[in-house]
SEGUGU-202612 format. One line per 4 residues: number of its first residue (from 1); for each residue x, y, z of N, C-alpha, C. Coordinates in steps of 0.2 Angstrom, whole numbers. Layout:
residues N
NUM = X/Y/Z/X/Y/Z/X/Y/Z | ...;
***
This chain:
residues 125
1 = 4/-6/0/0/0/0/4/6/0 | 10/7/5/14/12/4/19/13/-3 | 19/7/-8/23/9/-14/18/11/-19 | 12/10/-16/6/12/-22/6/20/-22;
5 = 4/23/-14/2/29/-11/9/35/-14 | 17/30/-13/23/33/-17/24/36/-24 | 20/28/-29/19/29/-35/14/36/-38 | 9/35/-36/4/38/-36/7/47/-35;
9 = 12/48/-30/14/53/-29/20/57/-32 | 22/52/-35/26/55/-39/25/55/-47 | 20/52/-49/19/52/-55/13/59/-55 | 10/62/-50/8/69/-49/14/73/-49;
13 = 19/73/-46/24/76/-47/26/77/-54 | 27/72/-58/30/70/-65/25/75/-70 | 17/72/-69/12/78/-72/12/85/-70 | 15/87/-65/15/96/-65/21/99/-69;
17 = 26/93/-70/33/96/-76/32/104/-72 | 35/107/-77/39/115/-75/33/120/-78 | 26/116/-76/23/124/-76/21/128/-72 | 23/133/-73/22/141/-70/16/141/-67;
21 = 14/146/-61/9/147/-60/5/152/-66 | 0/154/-64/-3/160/-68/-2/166/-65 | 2/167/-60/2/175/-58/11/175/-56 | 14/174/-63/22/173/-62/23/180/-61;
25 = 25/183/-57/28/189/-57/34/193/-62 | 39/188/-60/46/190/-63/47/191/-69 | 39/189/-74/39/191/-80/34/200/-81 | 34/200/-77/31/206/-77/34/211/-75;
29 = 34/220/-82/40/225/-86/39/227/-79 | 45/229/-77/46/235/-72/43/238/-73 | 41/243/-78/39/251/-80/31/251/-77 | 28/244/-77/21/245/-73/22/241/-67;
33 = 27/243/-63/27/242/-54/31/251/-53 | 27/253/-46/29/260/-45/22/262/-41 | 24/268/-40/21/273/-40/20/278/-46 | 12/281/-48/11/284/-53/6/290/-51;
37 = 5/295/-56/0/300/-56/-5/300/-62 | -7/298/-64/-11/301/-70/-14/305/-72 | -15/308/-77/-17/315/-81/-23/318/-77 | -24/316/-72/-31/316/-69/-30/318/-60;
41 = -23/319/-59/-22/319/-54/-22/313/-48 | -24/307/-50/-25/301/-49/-19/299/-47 | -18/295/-37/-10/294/-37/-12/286/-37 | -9/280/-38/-8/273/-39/-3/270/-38;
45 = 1/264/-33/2/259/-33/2/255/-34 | 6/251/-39/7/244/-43/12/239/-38 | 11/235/-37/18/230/-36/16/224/-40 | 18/218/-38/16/210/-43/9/209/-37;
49 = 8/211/-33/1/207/-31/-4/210/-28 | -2/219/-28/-5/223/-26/-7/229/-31 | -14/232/-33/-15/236/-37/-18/241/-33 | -16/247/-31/-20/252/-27/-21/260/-31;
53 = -28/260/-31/-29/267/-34/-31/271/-26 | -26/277/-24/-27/280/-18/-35/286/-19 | -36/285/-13/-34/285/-8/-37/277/-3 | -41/276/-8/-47/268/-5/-50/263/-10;
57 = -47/263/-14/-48/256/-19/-41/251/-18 | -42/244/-18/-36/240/-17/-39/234/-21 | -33/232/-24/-36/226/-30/-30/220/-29 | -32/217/-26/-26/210/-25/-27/205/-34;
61 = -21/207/-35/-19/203/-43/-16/197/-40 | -21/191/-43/-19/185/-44/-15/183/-51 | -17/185/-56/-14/185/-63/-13/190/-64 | -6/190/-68/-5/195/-73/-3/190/-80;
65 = -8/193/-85/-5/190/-92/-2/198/-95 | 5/196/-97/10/200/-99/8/198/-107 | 7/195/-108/7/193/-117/4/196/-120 | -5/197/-115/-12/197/-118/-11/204/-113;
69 = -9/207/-109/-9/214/-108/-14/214/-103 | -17/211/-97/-20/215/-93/-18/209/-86 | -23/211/-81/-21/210/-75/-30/208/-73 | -29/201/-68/-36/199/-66/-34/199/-58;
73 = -38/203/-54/-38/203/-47/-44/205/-43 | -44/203/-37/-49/202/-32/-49/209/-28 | -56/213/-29/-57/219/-26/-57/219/-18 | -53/221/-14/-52/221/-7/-61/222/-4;
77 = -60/217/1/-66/219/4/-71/226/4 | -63/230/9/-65/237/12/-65/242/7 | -65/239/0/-66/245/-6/-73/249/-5 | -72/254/-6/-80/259/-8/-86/256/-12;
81 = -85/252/-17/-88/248/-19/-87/242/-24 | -93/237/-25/-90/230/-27/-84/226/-24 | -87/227/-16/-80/224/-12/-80/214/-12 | -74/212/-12/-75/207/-14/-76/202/-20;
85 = -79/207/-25/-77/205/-32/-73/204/-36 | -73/203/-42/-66/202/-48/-67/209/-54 | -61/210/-53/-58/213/-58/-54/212/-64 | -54/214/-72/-48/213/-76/-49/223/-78;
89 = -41/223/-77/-38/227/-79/-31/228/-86 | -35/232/-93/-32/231/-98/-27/236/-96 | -22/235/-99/-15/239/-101/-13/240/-107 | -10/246/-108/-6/247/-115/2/251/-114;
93 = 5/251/-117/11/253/-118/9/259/-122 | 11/265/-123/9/270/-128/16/272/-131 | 16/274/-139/22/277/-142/19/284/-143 | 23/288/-142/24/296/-145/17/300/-140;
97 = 15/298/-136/13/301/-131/17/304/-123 | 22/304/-125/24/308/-118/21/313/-113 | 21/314/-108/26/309/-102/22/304/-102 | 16/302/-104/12/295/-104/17/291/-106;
101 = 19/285/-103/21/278/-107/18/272/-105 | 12/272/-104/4/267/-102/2/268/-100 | -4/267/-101/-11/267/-99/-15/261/-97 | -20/261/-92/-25/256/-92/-31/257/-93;
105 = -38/252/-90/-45/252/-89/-48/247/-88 | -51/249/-82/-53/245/-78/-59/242/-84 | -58/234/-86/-64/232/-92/-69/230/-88 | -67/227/-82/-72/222/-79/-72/223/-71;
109 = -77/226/-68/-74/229/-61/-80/225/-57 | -84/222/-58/-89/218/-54/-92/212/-55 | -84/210/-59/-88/200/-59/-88/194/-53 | -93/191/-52/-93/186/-48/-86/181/-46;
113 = -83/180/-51/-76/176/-49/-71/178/-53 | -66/176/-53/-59/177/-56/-61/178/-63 | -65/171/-66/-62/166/-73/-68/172/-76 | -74/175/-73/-80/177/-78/-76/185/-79;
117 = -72/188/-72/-68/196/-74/-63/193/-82 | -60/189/-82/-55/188/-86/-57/186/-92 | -64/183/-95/-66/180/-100/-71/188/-103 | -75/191/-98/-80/194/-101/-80/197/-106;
121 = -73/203/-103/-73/211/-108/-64/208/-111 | -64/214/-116/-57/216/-118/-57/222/-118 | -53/225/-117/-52/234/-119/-52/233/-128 | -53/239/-131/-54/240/-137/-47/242/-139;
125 = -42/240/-141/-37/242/-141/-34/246/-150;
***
């Protein structure tokens, strides 16, 4: 029983090979971790698993897709509103806009789970 319980567990081992989680961080650009302001006088904290728009929105990022350009995160309880729910926020990179060099938007601020924020909307890019 105990070389079955073994096999059994390493042949789960074997099937997870070397894949990544979905919210790998160390792929994601430095240029969107910081501190920012936007045109709007809006101040924001980024880091890999925290999204804060000051002075009372906080957005816990589960995923970031660097490829596909947004980010899918869990809206903090204590937000103002849709506390609890999911978010996907798009991103873009901008040329020849200065001092902008990206932008986002909020696609999906009030879905029931992770997988319906991430699937819903796309920004219009």
């Amino acid at each position: 029983m105990q070389k079955l319980a073994f096999f059994i567990l390493f042949l789960s081992i074997i099937g997870m090979g070397d894949k990544r989680p979905a919210h790998y961080t160390s792929d994601v650009p430095a240029m969107f971790k910081g501190k920012f302001e936007d045109d709007y006088g809006i101040r924001y904290t980024i880091s890999d698993t925290l999204f804060v728009q000051h002075p009372r929105s906080k957005y816990h990022i589960i995923k970031w897709n660097v490829k596909d350009q947004y980010i899918v995160a869990r809206n903090d309880d204590q937000n103002p509103g849709e506390g609890g729910l999911y978010t996907r926020i798009d991103y873009m990179q901008f040329s020849n806009m200065e001092p902008w060099k990206w932008g986002f938007c909020l696609s999906v601020y009030n879905a029931k789970t992770n997988q319906i924020a991430e699937t819903t909307a796309k920004a219009d890019r």
